[in-house]
MITI-196685 format. One record per residue (C-alpha): x, y, z. Coordinates in nm, 2 decimals. Example, Ala and Ser with C-alpha at 12.3 -4.5 7.8 and 13.67 -1.06 7.14 Angstrom:
REM residues 2
+--------+--------+--------+
|     px |     py |     pz |
+--------+--------+--------+
|   1.23 |  -0.45 |   0.78 |
|   1.37 |  -0.11 |   0.71 |
+--------+--------+--------+
//
This chain:
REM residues 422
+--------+--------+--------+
|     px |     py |     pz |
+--------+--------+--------+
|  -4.54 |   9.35 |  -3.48 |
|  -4.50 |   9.12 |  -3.74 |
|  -4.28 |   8.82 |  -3.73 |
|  -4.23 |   8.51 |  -3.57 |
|  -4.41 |   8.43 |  -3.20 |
|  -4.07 |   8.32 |  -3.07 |
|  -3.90 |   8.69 |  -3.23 |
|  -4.15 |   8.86 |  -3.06 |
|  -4.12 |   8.66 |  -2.71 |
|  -3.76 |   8.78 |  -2.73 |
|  -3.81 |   9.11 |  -2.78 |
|  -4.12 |   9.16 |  -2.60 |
|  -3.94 |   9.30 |  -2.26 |
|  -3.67 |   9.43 |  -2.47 |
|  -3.92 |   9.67 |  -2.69 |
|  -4.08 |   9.93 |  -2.47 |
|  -4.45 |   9.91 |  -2.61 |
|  -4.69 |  10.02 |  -2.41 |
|  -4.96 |   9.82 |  -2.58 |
|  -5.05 |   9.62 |  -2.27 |
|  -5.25 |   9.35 |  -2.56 |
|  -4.97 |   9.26 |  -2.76 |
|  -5.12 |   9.48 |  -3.06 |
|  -4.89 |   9.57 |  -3.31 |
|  -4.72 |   9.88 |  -3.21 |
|  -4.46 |  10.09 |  -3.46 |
|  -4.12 |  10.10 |  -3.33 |
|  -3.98 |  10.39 |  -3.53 |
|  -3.61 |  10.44 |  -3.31 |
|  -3.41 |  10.24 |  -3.06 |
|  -3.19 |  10.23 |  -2.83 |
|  -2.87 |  10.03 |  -2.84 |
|  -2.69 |   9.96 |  -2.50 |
|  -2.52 |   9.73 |  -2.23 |
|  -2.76 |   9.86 |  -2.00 |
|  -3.03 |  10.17 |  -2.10 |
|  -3.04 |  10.30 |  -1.74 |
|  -2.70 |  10.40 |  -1.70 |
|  -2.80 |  10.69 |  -1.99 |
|  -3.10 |  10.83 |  -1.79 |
|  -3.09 |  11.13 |  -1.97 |
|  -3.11 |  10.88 |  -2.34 |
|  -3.43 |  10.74 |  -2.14 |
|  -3.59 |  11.14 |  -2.10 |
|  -3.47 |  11.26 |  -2.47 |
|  -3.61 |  10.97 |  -2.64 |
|  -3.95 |  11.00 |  -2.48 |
|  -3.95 |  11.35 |  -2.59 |
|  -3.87 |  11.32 |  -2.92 |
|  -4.04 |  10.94 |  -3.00 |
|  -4.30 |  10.93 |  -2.72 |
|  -4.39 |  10.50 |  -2.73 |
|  -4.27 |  10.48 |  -3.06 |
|  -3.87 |  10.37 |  -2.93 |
|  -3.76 |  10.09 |  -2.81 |
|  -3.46 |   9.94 |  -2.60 |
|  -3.27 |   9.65 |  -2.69 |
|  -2.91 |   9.51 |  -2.57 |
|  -2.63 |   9.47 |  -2.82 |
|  -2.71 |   9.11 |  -2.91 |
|  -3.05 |   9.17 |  -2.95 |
|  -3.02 |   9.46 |  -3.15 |
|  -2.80 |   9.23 |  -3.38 |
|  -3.12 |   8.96 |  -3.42 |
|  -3.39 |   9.27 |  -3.46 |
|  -3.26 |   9.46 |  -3.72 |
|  -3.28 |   9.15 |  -3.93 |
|  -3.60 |   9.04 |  -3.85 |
|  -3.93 |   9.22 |  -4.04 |
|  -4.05 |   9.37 |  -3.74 |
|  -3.75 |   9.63 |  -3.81 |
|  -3.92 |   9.78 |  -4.09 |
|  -4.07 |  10.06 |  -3.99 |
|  -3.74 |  10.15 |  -3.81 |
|  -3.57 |  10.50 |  -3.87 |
|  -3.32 |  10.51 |  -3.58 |
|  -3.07 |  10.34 |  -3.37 |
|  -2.92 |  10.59 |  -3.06 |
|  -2.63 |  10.32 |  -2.96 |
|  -2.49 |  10.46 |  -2.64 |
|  -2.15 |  10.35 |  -2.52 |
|  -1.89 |  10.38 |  -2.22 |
|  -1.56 |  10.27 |  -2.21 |
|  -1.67 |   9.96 |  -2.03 |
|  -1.82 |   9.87 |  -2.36 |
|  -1.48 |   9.86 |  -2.54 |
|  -1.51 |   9.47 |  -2.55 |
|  -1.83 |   9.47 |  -2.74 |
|  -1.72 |   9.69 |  -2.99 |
|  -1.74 |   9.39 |  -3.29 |
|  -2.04 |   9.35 |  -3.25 |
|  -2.15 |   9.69 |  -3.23 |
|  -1.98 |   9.73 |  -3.53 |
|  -2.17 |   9.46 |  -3.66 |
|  -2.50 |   9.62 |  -3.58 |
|  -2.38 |   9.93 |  -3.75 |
|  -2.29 |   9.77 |  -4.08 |
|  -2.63 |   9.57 |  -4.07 |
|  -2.84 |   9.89 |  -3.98 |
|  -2.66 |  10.06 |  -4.26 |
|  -2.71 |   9.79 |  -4.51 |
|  -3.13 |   9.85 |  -4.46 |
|  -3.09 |  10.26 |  -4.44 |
|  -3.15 |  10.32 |  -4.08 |
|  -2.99 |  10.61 |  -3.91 |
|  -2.72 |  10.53 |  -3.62 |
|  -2.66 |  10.81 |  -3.38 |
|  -2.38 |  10.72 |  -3.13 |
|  -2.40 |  10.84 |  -2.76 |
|  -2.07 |  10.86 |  -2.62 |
|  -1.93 |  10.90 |  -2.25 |
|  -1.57 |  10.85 |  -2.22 |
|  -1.50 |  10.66 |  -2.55 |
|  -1.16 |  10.74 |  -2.68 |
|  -1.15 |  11.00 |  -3.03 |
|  -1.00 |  10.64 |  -3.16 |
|  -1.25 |  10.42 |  -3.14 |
|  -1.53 |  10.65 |  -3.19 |
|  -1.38 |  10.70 |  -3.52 |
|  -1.39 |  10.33 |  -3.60 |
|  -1.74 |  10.32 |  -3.52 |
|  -1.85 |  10.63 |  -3.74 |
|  -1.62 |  10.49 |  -4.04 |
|  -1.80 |  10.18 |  -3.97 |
|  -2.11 |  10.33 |  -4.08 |
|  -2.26 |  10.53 |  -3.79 |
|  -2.40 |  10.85 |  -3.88 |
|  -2.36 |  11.10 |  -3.61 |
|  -2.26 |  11.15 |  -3.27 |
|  -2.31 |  11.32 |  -2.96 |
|  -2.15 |  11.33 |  -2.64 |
|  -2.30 |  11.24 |  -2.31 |
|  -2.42 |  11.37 |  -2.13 |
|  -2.67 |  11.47 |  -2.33 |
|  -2.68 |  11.86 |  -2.35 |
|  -2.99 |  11.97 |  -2.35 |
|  -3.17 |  11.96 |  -2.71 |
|  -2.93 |  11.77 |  -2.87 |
|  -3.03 |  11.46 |  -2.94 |
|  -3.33 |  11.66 |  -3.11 |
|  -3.08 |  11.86 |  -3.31 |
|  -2.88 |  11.56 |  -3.42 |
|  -3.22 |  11.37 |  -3.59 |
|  -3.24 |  11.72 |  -3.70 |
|  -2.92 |  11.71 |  -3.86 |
|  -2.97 |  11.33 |  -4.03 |
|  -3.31 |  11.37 |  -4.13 |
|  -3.16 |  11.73 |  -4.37 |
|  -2.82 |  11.51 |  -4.45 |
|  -3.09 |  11.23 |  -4.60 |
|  -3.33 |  11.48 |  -4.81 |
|  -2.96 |  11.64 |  -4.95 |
|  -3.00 |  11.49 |  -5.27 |
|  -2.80 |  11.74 |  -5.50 |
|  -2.49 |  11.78 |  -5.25 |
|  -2.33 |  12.08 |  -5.09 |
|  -2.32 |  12.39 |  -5.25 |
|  -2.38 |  12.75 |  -5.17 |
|  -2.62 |  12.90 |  -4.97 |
|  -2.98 |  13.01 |  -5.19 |
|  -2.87 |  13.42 |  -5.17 |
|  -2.47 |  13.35 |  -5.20 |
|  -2.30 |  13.34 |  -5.55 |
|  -2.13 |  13.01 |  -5.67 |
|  -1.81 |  13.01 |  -5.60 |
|  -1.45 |  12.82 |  -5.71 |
|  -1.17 |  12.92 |  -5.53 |
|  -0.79 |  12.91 |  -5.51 |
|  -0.64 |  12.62 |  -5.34 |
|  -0.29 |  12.76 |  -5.15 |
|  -0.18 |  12.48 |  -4.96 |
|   0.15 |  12.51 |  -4.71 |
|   0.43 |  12.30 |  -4.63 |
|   0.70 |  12.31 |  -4.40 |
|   1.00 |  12.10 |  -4.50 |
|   1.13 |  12.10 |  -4.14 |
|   1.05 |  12.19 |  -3.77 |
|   1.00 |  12.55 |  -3.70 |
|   1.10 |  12.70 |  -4.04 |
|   0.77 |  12.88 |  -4.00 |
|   0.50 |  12.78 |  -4.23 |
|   0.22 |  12.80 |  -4.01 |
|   0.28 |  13.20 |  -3.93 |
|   0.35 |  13.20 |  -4.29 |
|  -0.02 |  13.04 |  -4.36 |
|  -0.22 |  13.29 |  -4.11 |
|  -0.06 |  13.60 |  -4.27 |
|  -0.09 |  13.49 |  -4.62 |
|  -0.44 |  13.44 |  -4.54 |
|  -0.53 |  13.70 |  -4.31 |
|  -0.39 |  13.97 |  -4.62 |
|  -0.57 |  13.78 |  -4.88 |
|  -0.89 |  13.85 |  -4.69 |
|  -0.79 |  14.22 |  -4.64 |
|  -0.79 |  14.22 |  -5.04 |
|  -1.11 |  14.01 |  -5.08 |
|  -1.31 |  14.23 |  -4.84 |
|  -1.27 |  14.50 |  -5.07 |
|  -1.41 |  14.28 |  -5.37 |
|  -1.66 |  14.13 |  -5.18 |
|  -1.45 |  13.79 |  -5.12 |
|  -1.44 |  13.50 |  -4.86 |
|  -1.07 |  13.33 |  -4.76 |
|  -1.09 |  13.08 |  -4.53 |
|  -0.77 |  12.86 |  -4.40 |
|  -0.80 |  12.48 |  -4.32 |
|  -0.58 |  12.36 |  -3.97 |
|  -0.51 |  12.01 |  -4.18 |
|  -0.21 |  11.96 |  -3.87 |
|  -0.43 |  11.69 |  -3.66 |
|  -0.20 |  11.63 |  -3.40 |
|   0.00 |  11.98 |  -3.34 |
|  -0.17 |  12.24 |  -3.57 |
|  -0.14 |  12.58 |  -3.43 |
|  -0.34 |  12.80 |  -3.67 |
|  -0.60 |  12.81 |  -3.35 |
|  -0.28 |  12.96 |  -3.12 |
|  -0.20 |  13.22 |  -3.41 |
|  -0.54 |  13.37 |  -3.38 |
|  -0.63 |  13.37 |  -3.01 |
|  -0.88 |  13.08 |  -3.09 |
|  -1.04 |  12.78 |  -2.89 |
|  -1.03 |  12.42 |  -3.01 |
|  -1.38 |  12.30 |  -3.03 |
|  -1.55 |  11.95 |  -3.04 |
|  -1.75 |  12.08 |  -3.37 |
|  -1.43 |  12.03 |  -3.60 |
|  -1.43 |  11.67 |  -3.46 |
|  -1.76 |  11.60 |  -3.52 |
|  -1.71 |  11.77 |  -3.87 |
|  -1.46 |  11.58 |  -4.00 |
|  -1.58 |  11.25 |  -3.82 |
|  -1.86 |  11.23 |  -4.09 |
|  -1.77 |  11.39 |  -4.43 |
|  -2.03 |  11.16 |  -4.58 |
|  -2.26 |  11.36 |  -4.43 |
|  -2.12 |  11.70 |  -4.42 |
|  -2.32 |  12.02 |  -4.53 |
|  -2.29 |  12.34 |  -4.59 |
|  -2.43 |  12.42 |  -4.27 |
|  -2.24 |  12.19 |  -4.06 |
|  -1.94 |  12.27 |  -4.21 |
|  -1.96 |  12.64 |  -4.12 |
|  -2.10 |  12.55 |  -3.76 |
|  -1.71 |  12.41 |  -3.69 |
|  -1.58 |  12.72 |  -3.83 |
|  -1.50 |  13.03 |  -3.65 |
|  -1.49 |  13.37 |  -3.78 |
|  -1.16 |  13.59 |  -3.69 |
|  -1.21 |  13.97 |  -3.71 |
|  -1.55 |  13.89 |  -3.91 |
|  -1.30 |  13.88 |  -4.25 |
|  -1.14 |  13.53 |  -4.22 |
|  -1.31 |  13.18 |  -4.14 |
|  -1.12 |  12.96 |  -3.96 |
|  -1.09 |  12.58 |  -3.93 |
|  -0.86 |  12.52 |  -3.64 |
|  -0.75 |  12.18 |  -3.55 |
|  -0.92 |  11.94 |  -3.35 |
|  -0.88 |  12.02 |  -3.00 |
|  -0.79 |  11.62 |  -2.93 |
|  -0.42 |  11.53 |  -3.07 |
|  -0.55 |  11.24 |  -3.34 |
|  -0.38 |  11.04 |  -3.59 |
|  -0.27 |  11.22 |  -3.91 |
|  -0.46 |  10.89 |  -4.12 |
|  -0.78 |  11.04 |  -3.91 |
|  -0.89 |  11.10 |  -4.29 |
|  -0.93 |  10.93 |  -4.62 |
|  -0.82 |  11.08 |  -4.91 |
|  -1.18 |  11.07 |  -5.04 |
|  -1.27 |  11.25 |  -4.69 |
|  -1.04 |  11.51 |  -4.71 |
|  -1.13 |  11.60 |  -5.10 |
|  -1.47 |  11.62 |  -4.94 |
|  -1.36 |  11.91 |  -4.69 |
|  -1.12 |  12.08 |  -4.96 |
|  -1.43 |  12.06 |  -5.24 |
|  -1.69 |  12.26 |  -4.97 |
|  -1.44 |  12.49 |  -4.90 |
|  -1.34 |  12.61 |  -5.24 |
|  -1.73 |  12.60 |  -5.32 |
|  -1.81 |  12.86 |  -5.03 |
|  -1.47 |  13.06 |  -5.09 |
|  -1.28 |  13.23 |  -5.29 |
|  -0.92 |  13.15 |  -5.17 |
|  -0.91 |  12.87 |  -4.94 |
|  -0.49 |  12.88 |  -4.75 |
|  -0.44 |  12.49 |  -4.63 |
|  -0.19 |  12.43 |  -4.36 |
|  -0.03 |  12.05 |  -4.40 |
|   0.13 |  11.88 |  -4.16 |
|   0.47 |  11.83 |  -4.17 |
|   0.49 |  11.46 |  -4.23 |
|   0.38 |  11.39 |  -4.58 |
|   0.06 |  11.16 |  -4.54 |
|  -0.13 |  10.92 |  -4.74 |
|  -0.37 |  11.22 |  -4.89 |
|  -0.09 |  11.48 |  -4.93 |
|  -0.09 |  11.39 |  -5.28 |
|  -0.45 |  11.45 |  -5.27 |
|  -0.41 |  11.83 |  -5.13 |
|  -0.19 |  11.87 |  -5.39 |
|  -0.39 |  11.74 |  -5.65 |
|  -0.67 |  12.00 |  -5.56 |
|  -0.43 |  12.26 |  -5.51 |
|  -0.37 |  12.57 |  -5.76 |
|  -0.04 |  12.65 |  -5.54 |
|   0.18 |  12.39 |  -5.33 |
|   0.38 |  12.63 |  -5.11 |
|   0.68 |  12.44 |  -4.98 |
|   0.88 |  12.69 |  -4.71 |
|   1.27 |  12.57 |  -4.57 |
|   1.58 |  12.74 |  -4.43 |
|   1.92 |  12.80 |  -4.54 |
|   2.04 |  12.52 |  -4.30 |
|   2.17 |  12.14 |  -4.41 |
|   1.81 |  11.97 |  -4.24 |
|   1.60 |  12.17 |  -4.49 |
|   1.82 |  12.04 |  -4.76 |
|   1.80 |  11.68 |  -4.71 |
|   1.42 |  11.72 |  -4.60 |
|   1.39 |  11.91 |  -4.95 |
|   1.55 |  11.61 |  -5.07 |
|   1.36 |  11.38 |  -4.95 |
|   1.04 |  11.52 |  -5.08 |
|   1.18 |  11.53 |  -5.41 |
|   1.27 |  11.21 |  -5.45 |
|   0.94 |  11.09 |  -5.34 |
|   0.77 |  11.27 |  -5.58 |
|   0.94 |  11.15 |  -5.87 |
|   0.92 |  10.82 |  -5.73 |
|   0.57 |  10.85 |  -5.75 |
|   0.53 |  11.02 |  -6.06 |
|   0.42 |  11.34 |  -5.94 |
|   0.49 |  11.66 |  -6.12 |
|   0.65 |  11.96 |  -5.90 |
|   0.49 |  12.18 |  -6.13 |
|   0.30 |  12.34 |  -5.85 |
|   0.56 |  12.37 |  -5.61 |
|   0.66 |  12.72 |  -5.51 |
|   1.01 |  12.71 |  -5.25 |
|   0.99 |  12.99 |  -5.00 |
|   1.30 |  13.04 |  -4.81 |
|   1.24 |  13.19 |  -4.48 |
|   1.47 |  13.40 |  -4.29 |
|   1.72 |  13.44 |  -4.60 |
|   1.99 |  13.65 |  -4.61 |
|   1.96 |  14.06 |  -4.61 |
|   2.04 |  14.19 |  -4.95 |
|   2.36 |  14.31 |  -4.81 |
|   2.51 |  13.98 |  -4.69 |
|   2.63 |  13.86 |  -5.03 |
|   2.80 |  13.53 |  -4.89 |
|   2.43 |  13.43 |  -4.75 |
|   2.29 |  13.52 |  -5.08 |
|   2.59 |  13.29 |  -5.26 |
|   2.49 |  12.98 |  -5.01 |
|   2.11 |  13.01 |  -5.09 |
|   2.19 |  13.03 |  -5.48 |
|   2.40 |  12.71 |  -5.49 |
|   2.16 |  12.54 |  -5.22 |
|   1.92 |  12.60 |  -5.51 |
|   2.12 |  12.50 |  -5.78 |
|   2.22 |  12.16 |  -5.57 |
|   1.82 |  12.07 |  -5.51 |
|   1.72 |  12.15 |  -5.86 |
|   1.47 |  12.43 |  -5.80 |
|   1.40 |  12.75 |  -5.79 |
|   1.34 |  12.97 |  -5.51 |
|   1.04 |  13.23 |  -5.53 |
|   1.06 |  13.38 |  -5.25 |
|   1.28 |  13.54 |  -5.02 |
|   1.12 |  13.59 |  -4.66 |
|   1.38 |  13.81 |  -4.39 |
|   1.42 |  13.78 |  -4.03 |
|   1.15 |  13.89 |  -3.90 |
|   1.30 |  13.91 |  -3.55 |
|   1.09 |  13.88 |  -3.23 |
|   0.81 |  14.07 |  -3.34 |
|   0.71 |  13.73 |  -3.50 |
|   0.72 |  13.51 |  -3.25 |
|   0.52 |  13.83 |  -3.03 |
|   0.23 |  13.87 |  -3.27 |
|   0.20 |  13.48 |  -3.29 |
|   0.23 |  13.47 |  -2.89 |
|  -0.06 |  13.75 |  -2.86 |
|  -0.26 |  13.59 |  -3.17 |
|  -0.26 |  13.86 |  -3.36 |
|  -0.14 |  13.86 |  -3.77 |
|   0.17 |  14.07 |  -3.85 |
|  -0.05 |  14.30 |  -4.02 |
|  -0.24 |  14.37 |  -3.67 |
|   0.10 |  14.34 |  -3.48 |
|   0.37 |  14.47 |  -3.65 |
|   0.24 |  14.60 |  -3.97 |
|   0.64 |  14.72 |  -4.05 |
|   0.79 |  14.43 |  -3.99 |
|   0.99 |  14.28 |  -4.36 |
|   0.81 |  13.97 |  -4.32 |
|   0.48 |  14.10 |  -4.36 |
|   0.58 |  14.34 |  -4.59 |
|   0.67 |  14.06 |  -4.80 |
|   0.40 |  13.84 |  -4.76 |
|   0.19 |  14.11 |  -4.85 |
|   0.33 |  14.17 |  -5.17 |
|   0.28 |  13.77 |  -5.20 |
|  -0.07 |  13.81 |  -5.13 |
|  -0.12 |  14.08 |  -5.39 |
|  -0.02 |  13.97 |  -5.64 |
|  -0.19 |  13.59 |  -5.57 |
|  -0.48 |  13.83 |  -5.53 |
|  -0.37 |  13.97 |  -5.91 |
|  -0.32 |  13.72 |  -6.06 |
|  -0.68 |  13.49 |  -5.94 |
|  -0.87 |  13.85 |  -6.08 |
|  -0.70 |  13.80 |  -6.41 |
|  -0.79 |  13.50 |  -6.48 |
|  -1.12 |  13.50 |  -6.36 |
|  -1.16 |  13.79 |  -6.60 |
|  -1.02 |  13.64 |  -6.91 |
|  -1.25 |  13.35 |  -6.83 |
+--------+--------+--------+
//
C-alpha cells in the first residue's frame, strides 16, 4: 500500500492481506462492521467473489481509510449492520457520505435493522442492500446489479426489441375512507389492459398507498421485499430492476403492490417518485396510480405527471368537507383543478330522483362537476375484492363494472385518438 508507515500499522491487522512481506497488496472491497465474525456468511461471500483482494475494517477505521491514498484502488464497501449498531449509525453515515464523495460502491448488509433507519442510510448515499442472512448468490447479484447501474450512462428506457413508449398517467384519489377508490383503480386498470391486449398494449398500476395500500389484496398478490428494495434506491433504478418488483396478474397487467412493511408516506422524495412514475410511463402505455388518501408532500408531483387526476367521494356530508378541503388547498397553492375528474360512487339509481337532486346541489355547493356516476354495486364488490378477482372476472354483470368499463373505453378512445392525430 501506499501511504504513511503509521496508516499502514493501523490497518495492517484490520486489512486482510495475505502478503506475509508487507508488499503492496490491492484492496479492491471491504468490509464495514462492529465485528466481521458475527456475518460468517459476509466472511464466505467475499472470499468468493474478491478472493485476497477485501479487506475488513471497524467503523472508525473505515472512517480514517477511505481518506487515506491507500483507498484508491477501492470499488466496494459491504457495511453490515444489526440492531445493536443503531448507536453507531453517525458515523456510519459518515463513512457513507465520504465513500460516496470518492465514487465507491456501498452495499448495506442488514439483519434486523428497522425499514426506518435502513432508509436513512440508503438516502445517505448507500447504494444497495441485502438482507442477512445472506441468500445464497446474492451478494454476487448485488455487485452485479451496481456494477450495470454505474455503466447506465443514457438512463432507463425500453428494452433493445420493445417500442418506445409514453403513456397515460390515471392517478386515483379517494377523498374519504372506504368510498372505494382502490377497487375503482384495479378495475379501471384490469379493463384497460383487456383493451390494450388487443392493440398490443402494456397497463400497469402503481400501489403508491405505503402504509395500507390494498391493490396487492384486490389481486390475490404477495407483498414482496423487491418493491422495498426498489423504491429504496431510485437513483439507481433500471428497467430491469424495476420489473423484478413487479408482478404480472393474469399475464395482461403488471402490478406494483405496496411494500409489504407499513412505512412512512414521506418514504419518497418528490424527485424519487417522478423517477418511478417516468419508468413506468416509458415501459407502458397506461400507467393507473393509486394515492394514498392523505395528500403528501409529492401529491402535487403525481399530479403534475398525471394526464387524469381521478378524485372519487360519496353523497355523504364527510366527502363534502374532505372535497373541500382539497379544494381549498389547491387554490392555496396555486394549483389548477383542470385535471380533476369527481367520480361519485354509489350514487343514486336513476329512479331515485331526490338522490339525484342531493348529488346536483352537492355539486353545485363544491363548485365542480361530477363525471361520473358509479351505482351500488352491492356485495358482489366487496366478494370479488375478498377472492382477488376484478369485477370483470367476478361479476362481469354487476353496474359497477359495467360502468367502469364504459370509463375504460372510452379512456382507451380517446389515448388512440390522439396518438393518431399526432
Amino acid at each position: 500500500m501506499v501511504g504513511t508507515a503509521a496508516t499502514y500499522n493501523c490497518l495492517e491487522d484490520a486489512l486482510m492481506a495475505s502478503d506475509s512481506e508487507h508488499q503492496a497488496q490491492t484492496v479492491r472491497a471491504c468490509t464495514v462492521s462492529r465485528n466481521v465474525q458475527n456475518f460468517d456468511l459476509l466472511i464466505e461471500d467475499m472470499e468468493t467473489v474478491f478472493h485476497e483482494e477485501w479487506g475488513d475494517l471497524t467503523f472508525a477505521e473505515a472512517a480514517a481509510f477511505i481518506e487515506s491514498d491507500d483507498a484508491g484502488d477501492l470499488e466496494l464497501l459491504a457495511i453490515a449492520l444489526d440492531d445493536e449498531d443503531e448507536q453507531q449509525l453517525p458515523l456510519v453515515r459518515s463513512v457513507i457520505e465520504k465513500a460516496s464523495a470518492r465514487k465507491v460502491r456501498v452495499l448495506l448488509i442488514a439483519e434486523a435493522l428497522s425499514p426506518i433507519l435502513l432508509h436513512q442510510l440508503l438516502r445517505a448515499g448507500a447504494d444497495d442492500f441485502v438482507p442477512y442472512p445472506l441468500p445464497e448468490g446474492a451478494l454476487q447479484d448485488a455487485i452485479t446489479r451496481l456494477h450495470k447501474a454505474q455503466q447506465a450512462s443514457s438512463g432507463p428506457g425500453p428494452a433493445p426489441n420493445e417500442p418506445a413508449r409514453s403513456g397515460r398517467i390515471f392517478c386515483v384519489h379517494a377523498l374519504s375512507g372506504g368510498v372505494g377508490g382502490t377497487n375503482f383503480a384495479v378495475n379501471l386498470a384490469w379493463d384497460l389492459s383487456t383493451l390494450a391486449a388487443q392493440h398490443e398494449q402494456k397497463v400497469c398500476i402503481l400501489d403508491f398507498d405505503f402504509q395500507s395500500g390494498a391493490v396487492a389484496t384486490y389481486l390475490d398478490m404477495a407483498r414482496t421485499e423487491k418493491v422495498y428494495e426498489l423504491l429504496s434506491q431510485t437513483s439507481s433504478m433500471d428497467r430491469d430492476a424495476f420489473f423484478a418488483a413487479m408482478q404480472t396478474f393474469k399475464d395482461r397487467l403488471s402490478v406494483l403492490t405496496a411494500p409489504s412493511d407499513m412505512l412512512p408516506l414521506d418514504l419518497l422524495q418528490p424527485d424519487e417518485i417522478e423517477r418511478v412514475i417516468s419508468m413506468a410511463r416509458e415501459n407502458f402505455d397506461f400507467v393507473i396510480i393509486d394515492m394514498p388518501r392523505t395528500i403528501v408532500h409529492w401529491t402535487e408531483t403525481a399530479l403534475e405527471m398525471s394526464d387524469l387526476f381521478f378524485a372519487l367521494l360519496e353523497l355523504d356530508l364527510r366527502s363534502a368537507q374532505n372535497t373541500l378541503r382539497m379544494i381549498r388547498a389547491l387554490k392555496a397553492d396555486n394549483i389548477s383543478l383542470e385535471k380533476h375528474r369527481f367520480i361519485l360512487n354509489r350514487a343514486p339509481r336513476f329512479t331515485d330522483l331526490g338522490g339525484k337532486s342531493r348529488a346536483k346541489r352537492m355539486a353545485e355547493s363544491l363548485g365542480i362537476s361530477i363525471g361520473v356516476h358509479l351505482p351500488d354495486g352491492g356485495s358482489q364488490v366487496r366478494d370479488s375484492n375478498d377472492h382477488g378477482l376484478p369485477l370483470a372476472e367476478y361479476a362481469p354483470k354487476n353496474p359497477v363494472h359495467k360502468e367502469i368499463r364504459k370509463l375504460a373505453e372510452a379512456l382507451f378512445e380517446t389515448a388512440k385518438a390522439s396518438t393518431i392525430a399526432a
